[in-house]
C-alpha positions as CSV (number, residue, x, y, z in Angstrom):
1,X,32.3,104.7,127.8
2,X,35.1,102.6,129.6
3,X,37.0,100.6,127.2
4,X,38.7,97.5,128.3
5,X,41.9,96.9,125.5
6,X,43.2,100.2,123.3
7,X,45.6,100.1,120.4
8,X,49.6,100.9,122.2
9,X,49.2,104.4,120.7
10,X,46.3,105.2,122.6
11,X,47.6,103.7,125.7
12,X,51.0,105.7,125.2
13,X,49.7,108.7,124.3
14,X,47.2,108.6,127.7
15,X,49.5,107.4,130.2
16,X,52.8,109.3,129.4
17,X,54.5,106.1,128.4
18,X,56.5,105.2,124.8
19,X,56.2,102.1,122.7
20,X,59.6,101.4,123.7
21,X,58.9,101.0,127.0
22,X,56.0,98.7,126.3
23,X,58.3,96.7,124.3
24,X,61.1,96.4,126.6
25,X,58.4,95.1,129.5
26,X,56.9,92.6,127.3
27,X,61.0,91.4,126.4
28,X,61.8,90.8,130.3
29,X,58.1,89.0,130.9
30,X,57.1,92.0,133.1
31,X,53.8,92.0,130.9
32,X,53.0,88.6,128.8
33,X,51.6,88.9,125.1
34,X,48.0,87.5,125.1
35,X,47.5,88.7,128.6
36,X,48.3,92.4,129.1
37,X,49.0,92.9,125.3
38,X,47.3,91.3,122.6
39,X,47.6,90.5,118.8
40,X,44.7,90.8,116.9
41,X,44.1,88.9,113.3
42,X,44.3,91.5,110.7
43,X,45.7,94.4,112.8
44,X,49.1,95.5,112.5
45,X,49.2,97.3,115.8
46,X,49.0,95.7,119.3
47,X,46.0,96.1,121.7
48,X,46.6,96.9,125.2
49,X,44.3,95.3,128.0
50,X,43.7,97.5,130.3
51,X,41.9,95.2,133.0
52,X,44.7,93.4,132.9
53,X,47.1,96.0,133.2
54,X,45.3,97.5,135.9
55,X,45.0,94.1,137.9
56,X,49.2,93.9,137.0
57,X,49.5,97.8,138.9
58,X,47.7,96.5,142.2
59,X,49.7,93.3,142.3
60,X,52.8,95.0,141.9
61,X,52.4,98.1,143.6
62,X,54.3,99.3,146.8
63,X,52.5,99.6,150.1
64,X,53.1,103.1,151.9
């Protein structure tokens, strides 16, 4: 079952990375709330888009 957004402890705790450094990406506009991470009505914790995120990688990655 492919999931397309995950709560940022999910998405931490699978890809290696902290909250913090979530946070700190979202601070410098690297990744915009409501596009790569998402506030949802009635949930405390943020949601992490993964399409997005995944479109953000191949935009931003480095060609060898």
């Amino acid at each position: 079952m492919a999931l397309g957004c995950v709560p940022l402890s999910a998405y931490c705790q699978s890809h290696g990375e902290s909250s913090e450094q979530v946070k700190k990406r979202i601070q410098r506009g690297v990744w915009l709330e409501g596009v790569h991470v998402l506030r949802i009505e009635g949930v405390r914790e943020r949601w992490v888009d993964l399409d997005e995120v995944a479109k953000w990688a191949r935009q931003n990655s480095i060609a060898g």
